[in-house]
C-alpha positions in Angstrom: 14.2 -8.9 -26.5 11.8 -9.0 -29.3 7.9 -10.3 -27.9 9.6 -11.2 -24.7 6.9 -14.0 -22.8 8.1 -12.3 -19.6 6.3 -8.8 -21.1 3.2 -9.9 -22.9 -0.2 -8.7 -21.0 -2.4 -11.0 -19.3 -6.0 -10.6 -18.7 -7.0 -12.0 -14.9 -10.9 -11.5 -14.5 -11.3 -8.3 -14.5 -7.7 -7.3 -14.5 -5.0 -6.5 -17.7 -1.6 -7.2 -16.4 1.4 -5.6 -18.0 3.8 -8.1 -17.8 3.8 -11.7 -16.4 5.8 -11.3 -13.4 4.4 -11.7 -10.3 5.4 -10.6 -6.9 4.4 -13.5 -4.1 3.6 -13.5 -0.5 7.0 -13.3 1.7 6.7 -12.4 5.5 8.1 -9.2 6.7 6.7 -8.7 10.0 6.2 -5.1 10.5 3.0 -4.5 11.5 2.5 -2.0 14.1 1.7 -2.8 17.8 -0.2 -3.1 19.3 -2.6 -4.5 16.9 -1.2 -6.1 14.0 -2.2 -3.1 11.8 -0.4 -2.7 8.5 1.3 1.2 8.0 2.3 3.7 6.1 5.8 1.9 5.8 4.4 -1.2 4.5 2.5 0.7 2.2 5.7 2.6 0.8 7.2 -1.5 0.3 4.6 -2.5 -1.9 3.9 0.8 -4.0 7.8 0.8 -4.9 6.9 -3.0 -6.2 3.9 -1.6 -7.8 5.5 -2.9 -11.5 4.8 -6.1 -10.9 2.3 -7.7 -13.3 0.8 -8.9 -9.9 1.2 -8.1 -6.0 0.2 -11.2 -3.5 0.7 -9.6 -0.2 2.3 -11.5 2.9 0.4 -13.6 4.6 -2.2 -12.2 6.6 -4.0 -14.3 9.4 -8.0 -14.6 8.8 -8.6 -14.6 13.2 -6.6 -14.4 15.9 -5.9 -18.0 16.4 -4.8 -18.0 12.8 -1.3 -16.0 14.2 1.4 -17.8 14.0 4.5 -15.2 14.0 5.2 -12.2 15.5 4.3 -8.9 13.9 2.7 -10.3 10.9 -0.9 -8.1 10.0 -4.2 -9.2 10.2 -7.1 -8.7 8.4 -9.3 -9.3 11.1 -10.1 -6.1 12.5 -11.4 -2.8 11.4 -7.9 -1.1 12.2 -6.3 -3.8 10.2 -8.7 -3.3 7.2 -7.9 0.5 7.5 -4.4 0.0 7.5 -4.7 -2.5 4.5 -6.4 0.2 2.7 -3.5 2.7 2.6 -1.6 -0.2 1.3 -3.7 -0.9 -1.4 -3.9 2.9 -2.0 -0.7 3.1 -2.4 -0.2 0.1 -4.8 -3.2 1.7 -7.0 -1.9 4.7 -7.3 2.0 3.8 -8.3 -0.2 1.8 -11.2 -0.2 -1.9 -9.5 -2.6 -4.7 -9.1 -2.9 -6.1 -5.4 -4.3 -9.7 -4.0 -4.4 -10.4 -0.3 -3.3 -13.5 0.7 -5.4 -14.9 3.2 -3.7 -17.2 5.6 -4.6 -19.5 9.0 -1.2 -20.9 10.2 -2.9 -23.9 11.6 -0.9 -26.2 14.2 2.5 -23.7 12.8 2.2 -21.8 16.3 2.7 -20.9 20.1 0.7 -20.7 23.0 2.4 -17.3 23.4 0.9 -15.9 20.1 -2.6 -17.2 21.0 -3.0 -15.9 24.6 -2.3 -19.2 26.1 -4.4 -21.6 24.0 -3.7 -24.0 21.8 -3.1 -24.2 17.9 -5.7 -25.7 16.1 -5.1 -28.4 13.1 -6.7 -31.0 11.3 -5.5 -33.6 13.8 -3.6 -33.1 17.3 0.4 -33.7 15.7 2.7 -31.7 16.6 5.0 -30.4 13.8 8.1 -31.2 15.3 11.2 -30.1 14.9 9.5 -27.0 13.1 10.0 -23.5 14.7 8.1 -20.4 14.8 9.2 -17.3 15.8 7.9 -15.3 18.7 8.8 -11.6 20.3 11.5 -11.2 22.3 12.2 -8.2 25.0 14.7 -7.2 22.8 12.5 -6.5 20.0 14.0 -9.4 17.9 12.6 -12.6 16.9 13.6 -15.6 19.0 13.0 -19.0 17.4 10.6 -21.5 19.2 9.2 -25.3 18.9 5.4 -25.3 17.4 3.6 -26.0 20.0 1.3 -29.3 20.3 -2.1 -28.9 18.2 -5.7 -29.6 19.1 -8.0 -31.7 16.6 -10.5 -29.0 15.2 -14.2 -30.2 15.8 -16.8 -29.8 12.9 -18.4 -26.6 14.3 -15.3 -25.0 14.7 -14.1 -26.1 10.9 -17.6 -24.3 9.9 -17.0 -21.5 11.9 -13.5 -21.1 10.2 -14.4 -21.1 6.8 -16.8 -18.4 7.7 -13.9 -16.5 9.0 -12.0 -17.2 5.6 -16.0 -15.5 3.7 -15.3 -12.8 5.6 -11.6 -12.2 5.0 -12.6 -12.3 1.6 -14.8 -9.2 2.1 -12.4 -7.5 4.3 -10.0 -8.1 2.0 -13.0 -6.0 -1.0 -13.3 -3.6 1.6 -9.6 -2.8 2.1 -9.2 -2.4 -1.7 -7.5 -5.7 -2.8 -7.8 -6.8 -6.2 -8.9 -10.3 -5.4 -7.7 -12.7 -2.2 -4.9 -15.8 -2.9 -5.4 -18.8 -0.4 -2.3 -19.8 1.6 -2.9 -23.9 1.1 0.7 -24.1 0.9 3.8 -24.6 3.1 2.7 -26.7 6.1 -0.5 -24.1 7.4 -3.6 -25.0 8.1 -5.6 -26.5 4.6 -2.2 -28.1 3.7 -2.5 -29.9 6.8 -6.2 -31.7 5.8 -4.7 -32.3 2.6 -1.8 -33.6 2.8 -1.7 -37.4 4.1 1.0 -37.6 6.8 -0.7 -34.7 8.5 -4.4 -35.8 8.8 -5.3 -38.5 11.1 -9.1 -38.0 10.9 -11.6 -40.6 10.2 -14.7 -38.0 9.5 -16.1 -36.5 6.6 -12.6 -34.0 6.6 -9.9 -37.3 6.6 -9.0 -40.9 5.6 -9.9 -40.8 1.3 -8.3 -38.6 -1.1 -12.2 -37.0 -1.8 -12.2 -36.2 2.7 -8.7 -34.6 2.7 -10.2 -32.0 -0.4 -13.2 -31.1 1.4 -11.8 -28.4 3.6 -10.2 -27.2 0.7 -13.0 -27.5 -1.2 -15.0 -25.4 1.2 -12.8 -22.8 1.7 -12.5 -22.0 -2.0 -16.3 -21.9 -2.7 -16.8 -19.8 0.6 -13.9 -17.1 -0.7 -15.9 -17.4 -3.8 -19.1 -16.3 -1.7 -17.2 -13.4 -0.5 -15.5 -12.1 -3.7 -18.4 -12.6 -5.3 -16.5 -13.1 -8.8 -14.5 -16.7 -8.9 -12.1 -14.6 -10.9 -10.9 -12.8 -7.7 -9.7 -16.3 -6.0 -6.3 -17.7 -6.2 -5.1 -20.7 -4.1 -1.5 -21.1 -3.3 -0.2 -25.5 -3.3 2.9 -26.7 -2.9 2.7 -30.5 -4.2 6.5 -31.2 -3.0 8.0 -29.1 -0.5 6.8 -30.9 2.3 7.9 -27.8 4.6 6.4 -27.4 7.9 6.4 -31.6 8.1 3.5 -32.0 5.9 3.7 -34.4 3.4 1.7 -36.3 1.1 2.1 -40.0 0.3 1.6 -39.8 -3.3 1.5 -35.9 -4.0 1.2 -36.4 -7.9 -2.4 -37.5 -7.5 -3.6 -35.3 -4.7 -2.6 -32.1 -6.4 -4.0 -33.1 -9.6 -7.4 -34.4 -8.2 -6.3 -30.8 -5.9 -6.9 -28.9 -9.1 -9.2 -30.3 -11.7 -11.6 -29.7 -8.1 -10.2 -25.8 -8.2 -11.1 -25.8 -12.1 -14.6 -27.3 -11.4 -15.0 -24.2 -8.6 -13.5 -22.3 -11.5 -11.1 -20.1 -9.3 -9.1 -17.6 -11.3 -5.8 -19.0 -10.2 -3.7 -21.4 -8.7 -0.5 -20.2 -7.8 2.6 -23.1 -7.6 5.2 -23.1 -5.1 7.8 -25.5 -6.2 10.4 -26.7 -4.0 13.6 -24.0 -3.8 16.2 -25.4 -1.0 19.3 -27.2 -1.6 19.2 -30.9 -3.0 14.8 -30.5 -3.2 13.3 -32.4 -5.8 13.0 -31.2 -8.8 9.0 -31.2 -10.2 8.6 -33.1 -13.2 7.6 -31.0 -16.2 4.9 -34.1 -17.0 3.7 -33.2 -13.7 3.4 -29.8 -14.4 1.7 -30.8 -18.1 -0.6 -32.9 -16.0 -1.7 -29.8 -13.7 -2.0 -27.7 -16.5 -4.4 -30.0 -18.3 -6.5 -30.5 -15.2 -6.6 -27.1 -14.7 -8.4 -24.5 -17.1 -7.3 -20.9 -15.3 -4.2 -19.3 -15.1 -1.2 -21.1 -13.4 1.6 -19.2 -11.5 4.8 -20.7 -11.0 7.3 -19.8 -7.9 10.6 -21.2 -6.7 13.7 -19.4 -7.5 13.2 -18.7 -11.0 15.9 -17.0 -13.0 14.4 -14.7 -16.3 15.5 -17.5 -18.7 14.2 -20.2 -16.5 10.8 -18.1 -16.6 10.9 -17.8 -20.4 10.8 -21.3 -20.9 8.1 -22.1 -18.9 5.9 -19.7 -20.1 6.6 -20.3 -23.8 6.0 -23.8 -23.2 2.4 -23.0 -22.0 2.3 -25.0 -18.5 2.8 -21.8 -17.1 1.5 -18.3 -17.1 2.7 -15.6 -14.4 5.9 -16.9 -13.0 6.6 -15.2 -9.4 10.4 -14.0 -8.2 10.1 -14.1 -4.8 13.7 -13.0 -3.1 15.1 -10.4 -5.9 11.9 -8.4 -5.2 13.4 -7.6 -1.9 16.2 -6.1 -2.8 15.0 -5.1 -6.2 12.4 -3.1 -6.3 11.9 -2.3 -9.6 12.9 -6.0 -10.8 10.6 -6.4 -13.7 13.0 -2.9 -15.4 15.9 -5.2 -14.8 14.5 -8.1 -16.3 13.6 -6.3 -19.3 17.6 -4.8 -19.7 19.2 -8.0 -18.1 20.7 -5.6 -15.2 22.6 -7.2 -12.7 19.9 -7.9 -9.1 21.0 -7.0 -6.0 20.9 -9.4 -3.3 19.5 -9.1 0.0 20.3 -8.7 3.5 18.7 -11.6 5.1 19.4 -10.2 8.8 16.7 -7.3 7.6 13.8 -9.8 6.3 11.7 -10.0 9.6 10.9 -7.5 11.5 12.9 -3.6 12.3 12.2 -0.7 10.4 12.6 0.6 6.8 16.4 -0.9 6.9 16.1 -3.7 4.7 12.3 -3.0 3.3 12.5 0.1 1.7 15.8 1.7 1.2 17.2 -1.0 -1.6 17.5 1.7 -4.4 15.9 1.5 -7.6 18.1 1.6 -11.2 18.9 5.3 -12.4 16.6 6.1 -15.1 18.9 5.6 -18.2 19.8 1.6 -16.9 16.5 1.1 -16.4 15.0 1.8 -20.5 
């Protein structure tokens, strides 16, 4: 296809990407134990992905009480940065471009993932009804009930967002491009933003201008760490209420959301619509209404099909649109887009946890399908 929108180049900060598919954060859970330390075999994952205009790695918890789900990494300790390293290695050499995305789970976990204490939230509600999924003896995941949260207190909220400053320069250290927030999906900022989820009646809850704060202060302190605002993405979800949280009048919190990320002048905010069965369908004025709020780039995810992704980019309220599921079993996705291959799907008994069965042996096209 002649000027394809999916194929033009981008420039991010400091960054020129090839193309203007992104590949977001999905949880895959195979970080070696003990430890939480990302390997060689993650490393292979994302270099075969490496095409990508953009990487956003999985999730990866800022401090231990920031866990949530078995055998996700860290980026926490020294052994996790090192093992983040020959990641980014990898992606660098195959010709990529890698964020981290930087992630506290919030009230989304168990006593058992947090040596017997409690999750922490904005407010002590339980997200009920909402499981997370724990270790079992058998070396599979077994689904459990979040467990009850504990209200943060203002010196612990300080001392987190110091965790999230040094993430950020982990997250340098390791070799990432730049760090993406996770204020999406339920986890721990979405649940001082979003209405139904925040109970406070301090500085951090109550107005529209309290429930920003956190986010607010996470962003500039990410800033702090990157030390270029270009390096910064932030990951919303205005109306997927998943993990229970949800906002009584979404529209004007995520525009208010992100004419504050424009005045902090992050590089990116990264969309994730709604993508189940019978979810509501974002209004395109809505979108208009973020992208005229917001000056950087905007990336768009939630089962997007290539013609889907065309038209949102060539009518400008999006920039980088991100394919979340065919990168699983497709690892050399952005080839097929360009020849309109068929995708392969993928095996969803392989997403979390195992080995390389289900993470790295989907094949790539043979060389003549894929020019």
């Amino acid at each position: 296809m002649p000027h394809d929108p999916l194929f033009q180049p981008l420039t991010l900060g400091a960054l020129s990407l090839p193309n203007r598919i992104v590949m977001p954060p999905m949880t895959r859970s195979r970080a070696s134990q003990p430890g939480d330390v990302p390997n060689e075999l993650m490393a292979g994952y994302y270099a075969q992905r490496a095409s990508a205009g953009l990487i956003v790695s999985e999730g990866t918890w800022i401090s231990p009480l920031g866990k949530g789900y078995a055998w996700t990494p860290g980026i926490h300790t020294p052994a996790q940065v090192a093992g983040w390293r020959k990641v980014t290695d990898a992606v660098h050499a195959a010709g990529g471009r890698i964020f981290a995305q930087l992630w506290h789970v919030g009230r989304l976990s168990h006593t058992s993932l947090l040596g017997g204490q409690s999750p922490l939230s904005s407010s002590a509600i339980q997200a009920k009804g909402v499981n997370v999924y724990i270790a079992e003896a058998d070396g599979k995941p077994g689904f459990v009930q979040a467990s009850t949260p504990r209200a943060l207190a203002i010196a612990e909220i300080v001392e987190i967002i110091a965790q999230f400053r040094q993430a950020a320069v982990n997250a340098l250290e390791a070799g990432f491009d730049g760090v993406e927030l996770h204020a999406a999906n339920g986890y721990l900022v979405n649940q001082f933003i979003d209405s139904n989820a925040n109970e406070r009646t301090d500085e951090y809850g109550g107005t529209l201008e309290n429930r920003l704060r956190f986010l607010s202060e996470v962003a500039h302190a990410l800033v702090e760490g990157c030390g270029d605002k270009a390096r910064v993405g932030i990951r919303l979800a205005p109306l997927t209420t998943l993990n229970g949280c949800v906002d009584a009048d979404p529209e004007t919190t995520y525009i208010a959301a992100a004419k504050l990320l424009g005045e902090i002048g992050v590089g990116y905010i990264h969309i994730a619509e709604a993508d189940w069965d019978d979810a509501p369908d974002m209004p395109i004025r809505f979108k208009q209404q973020l992208r005229a709020a917001f000056p950087g780039t905007l990336i768009y995810a939630g089962k997007y099909t290539a013609e889907r992704a065309r038209v949102a980019l060539n009518e400008g309220w999006a920039d980088l649109i991100a394919f979340g599921r065919p990168f699983v079993a497709n690892p050399d996705l952005p080839a097929r887009l360009r020849t309109n291959a068929a995708l392969a799907t993928h095996d969803r008994e392989t997403l979390f946890g195992g080995g390389a069965h289900g993470l790295t042996d989907y094949p790539a096209l043979p060389v003549h399908e894929a020019t």
